[in-house]
N, C-alpha and C positions, 0 to 999 in steps of 0.2 A: 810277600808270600811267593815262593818260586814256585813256576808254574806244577812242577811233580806235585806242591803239594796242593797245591788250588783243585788239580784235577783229582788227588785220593781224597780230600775233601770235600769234594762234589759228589764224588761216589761213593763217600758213606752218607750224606744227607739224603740222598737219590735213591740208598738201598731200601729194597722193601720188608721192613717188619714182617719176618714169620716164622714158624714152628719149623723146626728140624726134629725129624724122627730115628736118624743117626742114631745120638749117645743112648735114649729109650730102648733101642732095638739092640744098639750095641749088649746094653746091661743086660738084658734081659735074654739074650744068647750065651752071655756069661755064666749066670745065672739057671738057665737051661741044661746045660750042656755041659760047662767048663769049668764049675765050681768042685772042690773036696770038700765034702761035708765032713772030714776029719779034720779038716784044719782050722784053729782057733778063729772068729769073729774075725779079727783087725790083720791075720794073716788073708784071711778070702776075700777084706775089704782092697787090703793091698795090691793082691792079684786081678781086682777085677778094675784098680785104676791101670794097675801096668796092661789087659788087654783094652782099656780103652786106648790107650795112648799109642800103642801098636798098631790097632785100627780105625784109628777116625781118620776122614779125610787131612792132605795135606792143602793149606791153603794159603796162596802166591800168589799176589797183584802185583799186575805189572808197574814196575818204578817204586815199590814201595821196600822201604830200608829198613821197618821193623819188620819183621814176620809173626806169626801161628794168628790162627780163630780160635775162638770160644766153638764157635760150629766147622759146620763143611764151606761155609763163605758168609761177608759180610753180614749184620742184622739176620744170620740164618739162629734161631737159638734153642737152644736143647733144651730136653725134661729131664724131669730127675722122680724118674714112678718109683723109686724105692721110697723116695719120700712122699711123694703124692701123689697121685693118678688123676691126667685131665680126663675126663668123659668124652661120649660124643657130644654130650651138650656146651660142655665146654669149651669146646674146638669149635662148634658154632657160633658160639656169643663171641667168641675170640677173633672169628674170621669176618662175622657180619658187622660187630659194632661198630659204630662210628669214631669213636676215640681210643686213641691206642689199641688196633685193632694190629690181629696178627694173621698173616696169611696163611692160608692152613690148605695145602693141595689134596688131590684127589689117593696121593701113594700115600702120603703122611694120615690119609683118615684111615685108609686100609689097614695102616701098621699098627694103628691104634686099635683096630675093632678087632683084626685077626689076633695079634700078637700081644699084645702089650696091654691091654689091659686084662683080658682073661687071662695070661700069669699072674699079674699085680694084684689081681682084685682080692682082697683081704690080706696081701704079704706087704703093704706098703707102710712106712711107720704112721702116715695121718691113719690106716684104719685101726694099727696097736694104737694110736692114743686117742682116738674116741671111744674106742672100747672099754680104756683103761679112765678114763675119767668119771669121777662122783656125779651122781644127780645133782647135785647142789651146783659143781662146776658147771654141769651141761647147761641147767637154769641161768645162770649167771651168763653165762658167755651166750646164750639166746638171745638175751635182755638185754647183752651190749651193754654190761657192766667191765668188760675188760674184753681182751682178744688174746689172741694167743701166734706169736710168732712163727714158732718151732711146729706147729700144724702143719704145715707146708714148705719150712725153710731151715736151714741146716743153722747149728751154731758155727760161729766164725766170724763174727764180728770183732773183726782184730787189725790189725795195722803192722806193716814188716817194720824191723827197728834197722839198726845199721850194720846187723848181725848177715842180714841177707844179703850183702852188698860186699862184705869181709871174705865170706865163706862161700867157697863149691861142693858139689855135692860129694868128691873127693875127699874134703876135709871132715863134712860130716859123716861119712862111713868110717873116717877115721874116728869118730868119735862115739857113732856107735859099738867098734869094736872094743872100745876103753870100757865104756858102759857096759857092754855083754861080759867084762871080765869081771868089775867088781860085783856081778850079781852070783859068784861062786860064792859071795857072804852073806848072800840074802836068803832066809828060809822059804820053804812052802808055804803055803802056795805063791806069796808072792816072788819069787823067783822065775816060777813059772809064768804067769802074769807076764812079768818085766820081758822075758825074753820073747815071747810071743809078740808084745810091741814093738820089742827091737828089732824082731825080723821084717814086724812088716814095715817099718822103716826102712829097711837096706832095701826092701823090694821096691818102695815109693820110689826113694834118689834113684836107683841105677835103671827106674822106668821114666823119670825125665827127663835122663839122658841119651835114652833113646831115642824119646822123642824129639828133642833137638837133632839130634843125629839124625832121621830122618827127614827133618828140614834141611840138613846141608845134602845129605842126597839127592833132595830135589831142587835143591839151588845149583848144583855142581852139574846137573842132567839140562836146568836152564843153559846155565852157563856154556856147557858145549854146543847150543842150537841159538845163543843169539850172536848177532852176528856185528852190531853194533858195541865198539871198543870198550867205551868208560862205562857201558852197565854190563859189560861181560865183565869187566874188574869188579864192581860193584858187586856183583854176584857169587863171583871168587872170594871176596872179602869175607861175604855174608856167610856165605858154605866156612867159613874159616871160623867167623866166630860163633856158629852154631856149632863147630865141632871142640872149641873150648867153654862155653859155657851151656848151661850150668855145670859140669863137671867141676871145672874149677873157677877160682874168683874172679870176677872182672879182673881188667886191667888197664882197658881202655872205654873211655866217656862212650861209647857204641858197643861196646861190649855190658857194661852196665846200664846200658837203657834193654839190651835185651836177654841179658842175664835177668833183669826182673819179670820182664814180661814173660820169662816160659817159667818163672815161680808163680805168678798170676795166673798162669795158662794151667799152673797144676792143682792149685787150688778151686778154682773153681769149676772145674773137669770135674773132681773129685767128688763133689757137692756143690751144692747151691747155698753158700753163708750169707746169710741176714748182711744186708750191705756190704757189697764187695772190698774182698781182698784188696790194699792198695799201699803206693810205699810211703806214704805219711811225708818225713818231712825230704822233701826232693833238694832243695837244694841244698841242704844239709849233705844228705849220701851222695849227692855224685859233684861235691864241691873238690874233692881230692882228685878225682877223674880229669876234673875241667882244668883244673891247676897244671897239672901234669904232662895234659895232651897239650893245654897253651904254650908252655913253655918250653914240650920236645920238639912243638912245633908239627903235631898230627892234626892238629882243630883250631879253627879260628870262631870265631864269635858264632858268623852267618853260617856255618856248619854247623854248629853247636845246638843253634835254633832251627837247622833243618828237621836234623835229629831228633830233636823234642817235638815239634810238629807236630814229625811221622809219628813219633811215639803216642800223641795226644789223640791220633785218629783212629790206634787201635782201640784205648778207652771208647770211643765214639761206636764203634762198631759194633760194641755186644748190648743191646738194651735186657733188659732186667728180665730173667725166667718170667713168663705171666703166673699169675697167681690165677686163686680159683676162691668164691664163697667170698665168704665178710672181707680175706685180707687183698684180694681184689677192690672190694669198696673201702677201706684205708690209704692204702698206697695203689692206686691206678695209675703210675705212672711207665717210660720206658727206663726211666733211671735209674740206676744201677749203684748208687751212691759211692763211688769212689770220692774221697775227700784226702786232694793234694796239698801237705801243710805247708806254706812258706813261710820263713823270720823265726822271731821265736827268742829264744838263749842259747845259749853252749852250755857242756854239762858244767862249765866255772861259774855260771848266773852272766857271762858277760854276751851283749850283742851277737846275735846269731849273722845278721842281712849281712850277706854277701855281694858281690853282682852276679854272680849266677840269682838270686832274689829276684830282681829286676828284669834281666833276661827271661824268665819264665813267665811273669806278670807279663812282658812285651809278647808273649808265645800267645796266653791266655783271651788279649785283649784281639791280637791279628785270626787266634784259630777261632774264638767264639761259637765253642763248640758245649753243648749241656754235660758233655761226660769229656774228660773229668771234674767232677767238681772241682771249685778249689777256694781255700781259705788262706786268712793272713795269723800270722800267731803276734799280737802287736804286745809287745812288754812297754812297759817305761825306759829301757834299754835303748829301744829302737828309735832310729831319727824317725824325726818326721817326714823325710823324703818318699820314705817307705810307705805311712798310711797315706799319706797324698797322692804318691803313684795308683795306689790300689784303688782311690775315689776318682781318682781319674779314669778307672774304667765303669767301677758302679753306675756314675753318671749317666753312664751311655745307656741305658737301661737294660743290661746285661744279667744284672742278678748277681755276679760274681767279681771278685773274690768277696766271701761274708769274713767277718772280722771276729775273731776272739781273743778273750783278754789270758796272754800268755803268763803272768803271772797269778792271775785266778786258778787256770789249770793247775800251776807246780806244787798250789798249795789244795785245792781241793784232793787230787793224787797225794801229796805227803801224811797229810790228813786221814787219807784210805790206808795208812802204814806204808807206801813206796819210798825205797830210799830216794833223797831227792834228785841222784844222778838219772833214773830210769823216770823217777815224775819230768824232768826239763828237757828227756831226751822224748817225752810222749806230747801229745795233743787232742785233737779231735780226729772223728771219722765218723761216718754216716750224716747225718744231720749237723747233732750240733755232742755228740759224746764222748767225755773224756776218759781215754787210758794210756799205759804206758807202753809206746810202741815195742814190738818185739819181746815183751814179756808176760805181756798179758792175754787174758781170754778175758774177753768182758761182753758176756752175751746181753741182748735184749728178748726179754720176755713176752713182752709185749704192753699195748696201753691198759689206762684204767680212765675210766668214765668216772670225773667226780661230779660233776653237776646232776647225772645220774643215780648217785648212790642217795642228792639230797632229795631229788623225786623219790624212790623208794622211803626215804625216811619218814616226810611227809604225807607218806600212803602207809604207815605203821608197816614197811618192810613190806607193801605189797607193790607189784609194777602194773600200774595200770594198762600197758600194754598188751601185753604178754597175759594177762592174768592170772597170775601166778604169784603167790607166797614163796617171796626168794629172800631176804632178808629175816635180819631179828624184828620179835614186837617191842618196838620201841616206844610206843605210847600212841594214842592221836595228836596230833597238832593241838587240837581245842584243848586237850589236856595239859599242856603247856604254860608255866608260869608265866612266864618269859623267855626271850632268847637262848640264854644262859639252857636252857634247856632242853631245846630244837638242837644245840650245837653237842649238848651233851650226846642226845642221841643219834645224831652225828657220825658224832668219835666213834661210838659205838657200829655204828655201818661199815664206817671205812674199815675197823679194826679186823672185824668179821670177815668181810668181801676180800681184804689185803689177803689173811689167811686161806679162805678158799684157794684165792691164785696163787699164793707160794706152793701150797699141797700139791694142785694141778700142775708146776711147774716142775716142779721136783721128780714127780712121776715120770712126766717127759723128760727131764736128762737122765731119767735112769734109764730109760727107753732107747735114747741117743746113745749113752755108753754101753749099752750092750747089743746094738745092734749096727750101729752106724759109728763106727769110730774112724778118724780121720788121721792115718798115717803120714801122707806126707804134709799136711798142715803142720804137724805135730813136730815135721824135721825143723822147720824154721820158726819156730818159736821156740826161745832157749827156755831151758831147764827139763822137757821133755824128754829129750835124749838121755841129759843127765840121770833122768829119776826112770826114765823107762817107764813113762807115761804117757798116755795119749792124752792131746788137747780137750779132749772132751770130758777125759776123768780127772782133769786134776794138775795134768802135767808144768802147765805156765807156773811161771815164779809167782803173780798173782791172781788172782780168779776170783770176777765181781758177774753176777748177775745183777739188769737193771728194769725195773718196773717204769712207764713210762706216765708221768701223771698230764691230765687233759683236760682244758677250759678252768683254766686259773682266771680269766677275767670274769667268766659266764658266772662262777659259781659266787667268784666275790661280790658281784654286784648283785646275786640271789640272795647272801643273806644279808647284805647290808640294805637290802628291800624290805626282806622279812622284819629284821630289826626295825629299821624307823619306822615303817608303813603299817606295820599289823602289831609289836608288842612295844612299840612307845609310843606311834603318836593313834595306833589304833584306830588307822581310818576305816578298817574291816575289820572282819571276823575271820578266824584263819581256813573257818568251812568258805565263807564266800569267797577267800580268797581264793582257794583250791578250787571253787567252780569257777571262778576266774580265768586261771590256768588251762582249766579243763576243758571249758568252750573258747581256748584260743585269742583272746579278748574280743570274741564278735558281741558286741552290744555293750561293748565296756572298755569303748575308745578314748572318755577321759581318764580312767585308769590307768591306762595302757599310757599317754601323753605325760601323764604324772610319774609314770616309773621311769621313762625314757628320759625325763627331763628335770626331774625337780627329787632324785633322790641320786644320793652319792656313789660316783663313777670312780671305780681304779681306773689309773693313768693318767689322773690329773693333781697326786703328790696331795691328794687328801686324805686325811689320814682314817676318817669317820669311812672309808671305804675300804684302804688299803689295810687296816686291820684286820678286814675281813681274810685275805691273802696270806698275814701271816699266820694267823691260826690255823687255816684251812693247810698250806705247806705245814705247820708245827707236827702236825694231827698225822696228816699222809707220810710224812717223813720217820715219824716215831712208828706209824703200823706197819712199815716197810723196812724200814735200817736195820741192819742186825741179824737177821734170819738169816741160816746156813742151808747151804744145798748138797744134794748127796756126792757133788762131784768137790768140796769143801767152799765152795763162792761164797760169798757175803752179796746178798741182795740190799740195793742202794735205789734209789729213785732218782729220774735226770725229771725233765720238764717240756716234752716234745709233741707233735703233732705228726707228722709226716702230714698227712690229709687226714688221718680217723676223727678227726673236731669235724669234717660234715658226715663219715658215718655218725660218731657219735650224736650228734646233732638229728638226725633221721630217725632214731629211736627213741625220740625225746618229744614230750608233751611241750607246751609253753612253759617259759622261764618267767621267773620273779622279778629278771633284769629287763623284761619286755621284748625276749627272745618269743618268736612265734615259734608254734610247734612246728616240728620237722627241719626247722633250719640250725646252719653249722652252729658250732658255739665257738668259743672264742679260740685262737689259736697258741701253741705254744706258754709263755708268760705275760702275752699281746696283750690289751686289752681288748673289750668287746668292740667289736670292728663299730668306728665309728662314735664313740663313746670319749675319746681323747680328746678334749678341747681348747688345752691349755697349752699343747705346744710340746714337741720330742723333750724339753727338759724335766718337765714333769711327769713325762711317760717314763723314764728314765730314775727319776728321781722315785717314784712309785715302784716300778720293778725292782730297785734294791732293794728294796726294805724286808724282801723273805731273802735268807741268806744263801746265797747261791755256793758257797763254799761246801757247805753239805749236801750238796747233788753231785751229778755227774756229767751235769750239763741244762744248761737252762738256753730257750731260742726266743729270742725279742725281734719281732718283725718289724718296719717301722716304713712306712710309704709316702716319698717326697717328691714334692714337684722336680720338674726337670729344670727350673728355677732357682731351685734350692742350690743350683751346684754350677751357677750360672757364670762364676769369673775365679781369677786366684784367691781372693780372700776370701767367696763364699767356702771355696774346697777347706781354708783351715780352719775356719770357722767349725767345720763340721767334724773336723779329723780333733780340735779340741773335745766336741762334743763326747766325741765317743773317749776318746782319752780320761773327761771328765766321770762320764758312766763305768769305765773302766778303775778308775780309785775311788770309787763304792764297790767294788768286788764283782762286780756284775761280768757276766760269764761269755756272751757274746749278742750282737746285734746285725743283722741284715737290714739292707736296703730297698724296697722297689721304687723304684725312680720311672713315676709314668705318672701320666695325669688321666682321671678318670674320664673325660672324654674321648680319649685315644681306646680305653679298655671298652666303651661303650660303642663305640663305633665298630670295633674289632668284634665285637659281638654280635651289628648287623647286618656286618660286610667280613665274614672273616677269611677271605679271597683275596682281600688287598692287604693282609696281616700273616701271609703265612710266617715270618721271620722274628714276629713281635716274641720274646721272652720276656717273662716276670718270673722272681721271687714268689716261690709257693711258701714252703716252712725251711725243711734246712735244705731245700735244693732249690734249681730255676728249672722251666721248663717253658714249652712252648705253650701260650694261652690259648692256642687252638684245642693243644689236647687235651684242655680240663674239661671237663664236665661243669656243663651249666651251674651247678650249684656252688661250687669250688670259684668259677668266677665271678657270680656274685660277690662272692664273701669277697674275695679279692678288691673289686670296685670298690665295696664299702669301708676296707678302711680307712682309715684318715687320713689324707695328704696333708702333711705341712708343707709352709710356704716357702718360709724361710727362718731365718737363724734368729 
């Protein structure tokens, strides 16, 4: 690592977490002052990113070769009160808590309490969509039967394709002036419509061009006052290629690392989208760059990887908007979920890995930095040199890169109707979810709580919690023949509670497309331009809403509880057993010893359990697949966590699996932490068996010794394993590679562990900054040994 970037390195690990009150205050002077209330919705949205981008600060570290902030400097990060308004209380819990806390000064409380929120207060879209939601919804999402994303966070869960990388903003004015011609053919009112999004299109491009443009002003104004030779060129350079990009397309490997980064900088200025904006598959787009500069001879290797570096430490820079209420207790982290794809296929199905591949993995393992994520796309294509470089860094207990199976994706995307060049040109992003970059919008909704809905069932649709009749009357338990009829009424919960949350869902994008539409997203993502559509109504060539299903082990080892224990071998009564539950197993420890031990566990490729998974997926995937949304989405179900498995967990009585009350439940398609006993191949072997081709993404977590990865032949040993998991269709798998007495120690001493990262669900983070309960769960998975 050359020292430039050890020391911008240092100074973003060093920067302190906190609230900027900038863009708040910016909007809301906008919005004050500077708005025509005559001009269409997505024209005024337009206008008021072109004045933010006029007016936020400009921000320049010294020796650093990518440029722009998310804020006015490093870890500085903005609100977004048109979508939500933090409180003072807010701002307190924010400032005083102990993890992931965000510094909140004395000018930043003032702007809050004078300005910004007595505008905001009832104009922001979280207060249209509590207003606008059912009793039924409000009950349900109380009870921490589901959550709901889009409360506080913008749609935009998307991925650049290689469309952004082709194209300047040049090109697409040119192509919105094609599109403003053919709508002379279009009737009213969509005509009208059309043009109103085309304008504020032309207004988005030629306001990011500004705003590079005023990064080369202030590069050009360095440049005359330093006085040291190679970073006054440096500086020259820089001023150069902000004055060609974004206007028009890259040209050169430096030009393209920041031609994306001021499309990054403009999206998420823009709004705050559900896991960040990010360019997907990296060595893919800037392989042409590399080619080019190598061989005219502008870039060599160790250039190549200064460049990516600097590039990797802007990611590092901006932690994730905080949240506020439940989606605070889901995802509490600073991560920001950019997920960088490497490998993969060509759009021929042949080998993608390059050595730019390799070079970014070497970037990866030297910056070991939490943002940007990054994953492998492994096909059958791919050597093996590829997944062994990548466990070459897993090992190190890094968390990163997680591994997906690249031809799961091509066909779960084909599957979703994408032709197969846009399914092999897509992958993942955020956690663990698949779309096709560059033409898609594929929002997330938010989770659902099944181990929850069976609580409900088992209380005839009432939540012992909450005390409230939130469900249908499905029967009493004791009324129950058998199994067969717990499961039926079941089916019937999940069907019901699904439906709630698509209702509730729907509302809210209609909320989003009328009031928050997203111009310049909408320029880089193709076919919007073409149809004179914004992203948010419709515009991508495909558009999937995705429900997130939660405690896939918790619930399968509930009812394969229920089954053996209470209606075949009948060692209770289903009342005692619910007082069971109900008093938490205090006084009813051989119980409790019997469910933990001598009834059947998914994750150990038995089938008398894993049945219970497939049903349970059968059920949740048929109440969910198939439902349209008003912006035309097809809602589909992936299989994820982020953290809401220890919210959801916190709302929760004792489990039938011998889950005490209040603790997480199981993660992701994991099984119940600690519950795996037979070894990664039968956890493996158990997680195929629900078809993962009919999701959108499924995350299998799996925790091994640092033994496990101990010499060359354990590393292929393991790169088989997953290869092995990978022809069962099985969609992707993470590593934590730590041994639980290191996580145990780091829990009594966590002063000699600031640096320790683990694998949460589909990101890593520092094990400082979880929350007690989150590291539990952590500890208690299963380490395997070895192969």
């Amino acid at each position: 690592m050359k020292p430039r970037i050890a020391h911008l390195r240092r100074q973003s690990l060093e920067a302190v977490n906190r609230i900027s009150a900038e863009r708040a205050l910016l909007i809301t002077q906008f919005y004050q002052y500077h708005v025509d209330v005559s001009d269409p919705v997505p024209v005024q949205r337009a206008k008021a990113f072109e004045f933010l981008l006029s007016r936020k600060k400009i921000s320049i570290l010294e020796n650093e070769l990518i440029v722009g902030e998310r804020g006015p400097a490093p870890k500085a990060t903005p609100t977004y009160p048109e979508i939500t308004i933090h409180s003072m209380e807010d701002l307190e819990v924010l400032h005083h808590r102990k993890k992931v806390s965000f510094y909140v000064d004395d000018e930043t409380r003032k702007a809050y309490k004078e300005v910004i929120i007595p505008f905001w207060k009832g104009r922001s879209n979280r207060d249209r969509i509590m207003e606008s939601m059912s009793p039924e919804w409000l009950d349900a999402y109380q009870a921490g039967i589901f959550t709901e994303f889009m409360e506080q966070r913008a749609p935009g869960h998307t991925v650049a394709g290689s469309m952004i990388f082709r194209k300047g903003m040049t090109d697409l004015l040119e192509e919105i002036e094609e599109a403003w011609a053919k709508t002379e053919f279009v009737e009213e009112p969509l005509k009208q419509q059309m043009r109103h999004e085309l304008s504020a299109m032309r207004i988005a491009a030629n306001a990011i061009v500004m705003y590079a443009r005023r990064h080369a002003d202030e590069l050009e104004r360095l440049a005359e006052k330093e006085k040291e030779g190679i970073r006054k060129q440096e500086l020259q350079d820089m001023a150069a290629i902000c004055r060609r990009v974004p206007a028009n397309a890259p040209a050169t490997f430096h030009e393209a690392l920041q031609h994306y980064w001021f499309m990054h900088l403009g999206v998420i200025t823009e709004l705050n989208p559900w896991d960040s904006f990010n360019p997907g598959r990296l060595d893919q787009h800037l392989w042409p760059f590399y080619q080019r500069d190598i061989n005219e001879g502008r870039l060599d290797r160790e250039r190549a990887k200064e460049l990516l570096e600097a590039f990797w430490i802007k990611f590092n820079n901006h932690p994730a908007p905080p949240k506020v209420g439940v989606t605070a207790e889901e995802s509490n982290t600073y991560t920001d979920f950019t997920l960088i794809n490497l490998g993969g296929v060509k759009p021929d199905g042949t080998d993608a890995v390059n050595e730019l591949s390799f070079l970014l993995l070497d970037v990866i393992e030297e910056m070991r930095l939490l943002q940007p994520g990054t994953m492998i796309q492994l096909s059958r294509v791919n050597p093996d040199a590829f997944i062994e470089r990548a466990l070459k860094i897993i090992k190190t207990g890094f968390g990163q890169p997680s591994i997906f199976n690249a031809d799961a994706i091509e066909k779960e995307l084909t599957a979703q109707g994408k032709n197969i060049v846009d399914a092999r040109n897509g992958g993942a992003s955020g956690c663990v979810e698949s779309g096709a970059f560059g033409t898609e919008s594929y929002i997330l909704t938010g989770y659902f709580n099944l181990p929850k809905i069976l609580e409900i069932t088992l209380h005839n649709g009432f939540d012992p919690r909450t005390q409230k009749q939130i469900g249908l009357k499905t029967g009493e338990p004791g009324t129950f023949k058998g199994y067969d009829d717990l499961l039926s009424a079941f089916k019937k919960q999940v069907q019901y509670f699904a439906q709630i949350k698509i209702r509730g869902s729907n509302t809210i994008e209609k909320i989003f497309m009328d009031h928050l539409p997203t111009p310049f997203l909408s320029l880089i993502i193709e076919d919007c331009i073409a149809k004179g559509t914004d992203y948010i109504r419709g515009g991508a060539r495909y558009n999937t809403n995705y429900i997130q299903g939660v405690g896939l082990g918790t619930i399968t080892d509930s009812l394969a509880s229920w089954r053996v224990n209470i209606f075949e071998k009948k060692r209770m009564s289903p009342y005692d057993f619910l007082q069971v539950l109900q008093n938490d197993f205090e006084g009813y420890e051989d119980s409790l010893y019997h469910l933990l031990y001598h009834t059947p566990k998914y994750g150990n490729d038995d089938d008398e359990a894993d049945r219970h998974a497939v049903e349970v997926f059968e059920i949740f995937h048929d109440a969910v697949t198939g439902h349209t949304s008003p912006r035309g989405a097809t809602y589909r179900i992936n299989m994820l966590p982020t953290t809401c498995h220890v919210y959801f967990g916190s709302v929760m009585h004792a489990s039938a699996d011998g889950r005490r009350a209040g603790k997480p439940l199981s993660e992701g398609i994991s099984p119940v932490q600690g519950a795996d006993v037979k070894g990664p191949t039968a956890v493996m072997k158990s997680a195929a068996k629900i078809d993962h081709l009919r999701t959108g993404g499924t995350l299998l977590n799996q925790k091994f010794s640092p033994s496990f990865f101990s010499d060359e032949e354990s590393i292929k040993k393991v790169a088989a394993l997953v290869r092995g998991y990978f022809r069962l269709n099985g969609h992707h798998v993470q590593f934590n590679v730590v041994d639980a007495d290191t996580l145990l120690d780091a829990q009594r001493h966590p002063e000699k562990y600031r640096d320790l990262i683990v694998r949460v669900a589909g990101y890593s983070d520092y094990f400082n900054d979880l929350g007690t309960e989150l590291q539990d769960e952590i500890i208690r998975r299963t380490a395997h040994e070895s192969v």
